[in-house]
C-alpha positions as CSV (number, residue, x, y, z in Angstrom):
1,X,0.0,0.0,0.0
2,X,2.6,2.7,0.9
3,X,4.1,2.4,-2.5
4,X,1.4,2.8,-4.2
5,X,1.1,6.2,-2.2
6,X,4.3,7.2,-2.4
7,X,3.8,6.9,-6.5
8,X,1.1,9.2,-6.0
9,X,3.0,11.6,-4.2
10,X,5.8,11.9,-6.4
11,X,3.6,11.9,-9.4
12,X,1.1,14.6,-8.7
13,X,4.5,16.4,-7.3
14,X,2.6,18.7,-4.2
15,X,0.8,17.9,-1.6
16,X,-1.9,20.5,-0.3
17,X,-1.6,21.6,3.7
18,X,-4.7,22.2,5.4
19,X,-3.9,23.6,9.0
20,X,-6.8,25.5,10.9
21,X,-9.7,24.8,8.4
22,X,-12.6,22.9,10.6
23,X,-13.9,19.5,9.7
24,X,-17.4,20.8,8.4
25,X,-15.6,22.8,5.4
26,X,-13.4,19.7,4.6
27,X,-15.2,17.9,1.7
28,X,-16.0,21.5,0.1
29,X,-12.2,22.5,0.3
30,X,-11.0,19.5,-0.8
31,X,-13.4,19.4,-3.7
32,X,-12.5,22.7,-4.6
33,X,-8.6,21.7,-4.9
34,X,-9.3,18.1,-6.4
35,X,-11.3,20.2,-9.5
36,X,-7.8,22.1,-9.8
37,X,-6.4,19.2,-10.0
38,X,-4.1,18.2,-6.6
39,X,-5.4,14.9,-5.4
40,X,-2.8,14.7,-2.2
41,X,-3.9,16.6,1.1
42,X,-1.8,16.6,4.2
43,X,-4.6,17.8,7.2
44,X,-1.8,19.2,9.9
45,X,-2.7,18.8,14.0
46,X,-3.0,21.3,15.9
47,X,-1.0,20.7,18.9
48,X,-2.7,23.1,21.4
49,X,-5.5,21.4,22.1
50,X,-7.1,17.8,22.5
51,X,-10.5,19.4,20.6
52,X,-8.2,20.4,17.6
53,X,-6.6,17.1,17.5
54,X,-10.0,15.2,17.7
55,X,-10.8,17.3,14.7
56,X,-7.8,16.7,13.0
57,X,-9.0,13.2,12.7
58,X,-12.5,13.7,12.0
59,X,-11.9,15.4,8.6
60,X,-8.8,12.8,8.1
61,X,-11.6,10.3,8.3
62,X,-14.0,12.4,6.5
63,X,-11.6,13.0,3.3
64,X,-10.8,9.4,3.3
65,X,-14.6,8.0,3.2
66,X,-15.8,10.9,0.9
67,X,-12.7,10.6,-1.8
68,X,-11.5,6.7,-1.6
69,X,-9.1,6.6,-4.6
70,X,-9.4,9.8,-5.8
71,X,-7.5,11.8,-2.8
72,X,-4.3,10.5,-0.9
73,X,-4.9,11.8,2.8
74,X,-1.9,12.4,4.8
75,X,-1.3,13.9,8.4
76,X,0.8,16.7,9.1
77,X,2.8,18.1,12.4
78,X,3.0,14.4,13.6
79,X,4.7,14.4,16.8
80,X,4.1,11.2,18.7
81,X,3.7,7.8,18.0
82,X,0.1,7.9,19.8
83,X,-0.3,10.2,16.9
84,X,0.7,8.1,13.8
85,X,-1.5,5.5,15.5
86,X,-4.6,7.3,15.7
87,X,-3.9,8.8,12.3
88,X,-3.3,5.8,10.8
89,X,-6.5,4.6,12.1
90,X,-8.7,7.5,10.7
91,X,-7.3,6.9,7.7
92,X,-4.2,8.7,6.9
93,X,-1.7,7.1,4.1
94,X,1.2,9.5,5.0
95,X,3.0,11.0,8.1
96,X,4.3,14.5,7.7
97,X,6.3,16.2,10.6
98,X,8.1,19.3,11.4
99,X,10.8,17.4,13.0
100,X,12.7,14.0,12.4
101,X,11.6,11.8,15.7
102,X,13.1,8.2,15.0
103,X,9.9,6.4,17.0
104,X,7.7,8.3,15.0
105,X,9.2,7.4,11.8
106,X,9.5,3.5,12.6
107,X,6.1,3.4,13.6
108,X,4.7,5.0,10.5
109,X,6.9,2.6,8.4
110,X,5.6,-0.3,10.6
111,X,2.0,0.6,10.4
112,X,2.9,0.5,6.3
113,X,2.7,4.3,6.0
114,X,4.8,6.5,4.1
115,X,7.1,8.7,6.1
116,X,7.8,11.9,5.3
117,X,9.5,13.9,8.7
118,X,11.0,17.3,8.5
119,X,14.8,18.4,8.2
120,X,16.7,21.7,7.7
121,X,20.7,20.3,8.3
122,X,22.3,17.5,6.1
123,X,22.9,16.1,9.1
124,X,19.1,15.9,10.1
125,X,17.9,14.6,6.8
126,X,20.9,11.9,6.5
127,X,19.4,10.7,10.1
128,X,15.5,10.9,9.0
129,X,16.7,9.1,5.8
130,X,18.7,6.5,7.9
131,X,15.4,6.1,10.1
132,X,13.7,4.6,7.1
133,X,11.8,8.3,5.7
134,X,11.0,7.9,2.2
135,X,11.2,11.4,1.6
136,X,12.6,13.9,3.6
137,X,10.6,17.4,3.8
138,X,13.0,20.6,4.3
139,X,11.2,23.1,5.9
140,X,11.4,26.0,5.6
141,X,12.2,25.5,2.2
142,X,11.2,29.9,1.4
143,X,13.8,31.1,4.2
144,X,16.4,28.8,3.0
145,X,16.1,29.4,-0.8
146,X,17.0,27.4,-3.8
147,X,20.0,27.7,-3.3
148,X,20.4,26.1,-0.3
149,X,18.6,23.2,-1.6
150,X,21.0,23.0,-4.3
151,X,23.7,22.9,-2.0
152,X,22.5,19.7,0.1
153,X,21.2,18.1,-2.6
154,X,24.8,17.7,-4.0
155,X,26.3,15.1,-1.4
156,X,23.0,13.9,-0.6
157,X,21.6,12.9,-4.1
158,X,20.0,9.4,-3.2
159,X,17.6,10.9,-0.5
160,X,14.7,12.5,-2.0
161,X,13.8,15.8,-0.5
162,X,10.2,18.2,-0.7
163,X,10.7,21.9,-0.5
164,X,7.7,23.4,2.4
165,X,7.5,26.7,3.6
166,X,6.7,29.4,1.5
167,X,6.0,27.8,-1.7
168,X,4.0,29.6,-4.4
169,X,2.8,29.0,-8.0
170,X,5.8,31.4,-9.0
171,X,8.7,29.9,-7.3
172,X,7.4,26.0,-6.9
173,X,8.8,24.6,-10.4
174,X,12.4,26.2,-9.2
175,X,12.7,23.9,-6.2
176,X,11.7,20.5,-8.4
177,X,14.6,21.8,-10.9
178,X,16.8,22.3,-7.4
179,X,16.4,18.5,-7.2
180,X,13.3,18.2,-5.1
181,X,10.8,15.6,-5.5
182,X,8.1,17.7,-4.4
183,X,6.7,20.7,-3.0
184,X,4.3,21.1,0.3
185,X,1.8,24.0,0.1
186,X,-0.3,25.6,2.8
187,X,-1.8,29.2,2.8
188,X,-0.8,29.8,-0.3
189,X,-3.0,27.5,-1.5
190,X,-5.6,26.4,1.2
191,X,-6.2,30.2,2.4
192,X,-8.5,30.1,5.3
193,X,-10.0,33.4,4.4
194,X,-10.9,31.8,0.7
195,X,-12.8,29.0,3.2
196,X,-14.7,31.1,6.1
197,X,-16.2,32.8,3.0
198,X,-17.0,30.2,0.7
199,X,-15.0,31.5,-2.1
200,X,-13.6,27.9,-3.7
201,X,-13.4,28.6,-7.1
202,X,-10.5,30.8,-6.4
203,X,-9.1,27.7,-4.7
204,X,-9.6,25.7,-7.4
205,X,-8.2,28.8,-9.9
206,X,-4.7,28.5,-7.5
207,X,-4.8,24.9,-7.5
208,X,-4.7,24.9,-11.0
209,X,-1.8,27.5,-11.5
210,X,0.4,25.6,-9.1
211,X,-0.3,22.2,-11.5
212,X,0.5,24.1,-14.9
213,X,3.7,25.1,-13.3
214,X,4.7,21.9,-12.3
215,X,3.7,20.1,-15.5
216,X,7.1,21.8,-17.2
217,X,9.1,20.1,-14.6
């Protein structure tokens, strides 16, 4: 199962970041991107509270039910193993995290997950990679700059990266040429003003810009 999703991650090349949108606007935002055509969303916790975790999970589950086989669901800021077990369970395919935790990382690969955990050093995406992460997501991938990407990329060829943080459709094809896999987007794309006031066309309109400048790369 977790290659098959990991195909569809590197195919569609971005995965959408929902953080902060409630569970009763799920199906309609997700709708909104899937028409633009991005068929992975990552649906982040929110650590601060157990209500906003509970959520979390309810539109995990919700996006699962509503779009079997047409949307990969994935679960971002994945701190705990409790965590990758209960997402797992609502029906997550993919752990995202900020951070590379080795527990967290051998329980999503045990569970038959793909792993995707966050790095900024060589040194922290060599030890993600060596924890069994299938693709290591630098974050923040805006602050740090092509560049930089560039830079790592060169002794570290064999592990695949995705560029998060600051993303756009303007800059998102330059970090796939900088020898990403991937890019992560969040308010860029899923702007939670767009949401609150039922504005998804222009969701779907950004969607769509982001795909058209990823299909050159």
């Amino acid at each position: 199962m977790s290659q098959a999703v990991l195909d569809k991650i590197l195919e569609g090349k971005i995965i959408a970041i929902v953080r902060g949108i409630p569970s009763d606007k799920i199906v309609s935002l997700v709708d909104a991107m899937l028409k633009g055509g991005i068929n992975c969303v990552e649906v982040t916790f929110d650590q601060s509270s157990e209500e906003a975790k509970q959520d979390t999970l309810k539109s995990i589950a919700t996006i699962k039910k509503e779009f079997e086989g047409r949307v990969y669901v994935g679960a971002g800021t994945v701190m705990t193993v409790e965590q990758v077990r209960q997402a797992a369970e609502a029906g997550a395919e993919y752990m995202i995290s900020p951070n590379a935790d080795e527990e967290v990382i051998k329980e999503t690969k045990r569970l038959g997950k793909v792993s995707i955990p966050g790095a900024l050093t060589p040194t922290e995406a060599a030890f993600a990679y060596k924890c069994g992460a299938d693709i290591v997501k630098l974050f923040p991938a805006g602050v740090l700059g092509v560049d930089y990407i560039k830079a790592l990329k060169a002794p570290l060829k064999h592990i695949p990266v995705t560029a998060v943080g600051g993303v756009n459709p303007k800059n998102c094809a330059d970090f796939i040429k900088a020898g990403c896999v991937g890019v992560g987007c969040g308010g860029n794309l899923v702007s939670a003003k767009l949401v609150n006031e039922g504005r998804f066309d222009e969701i779907t309109a950004v969607a769509k810009e982001y795909m058209e400048a990823l299909s050159n790369c």
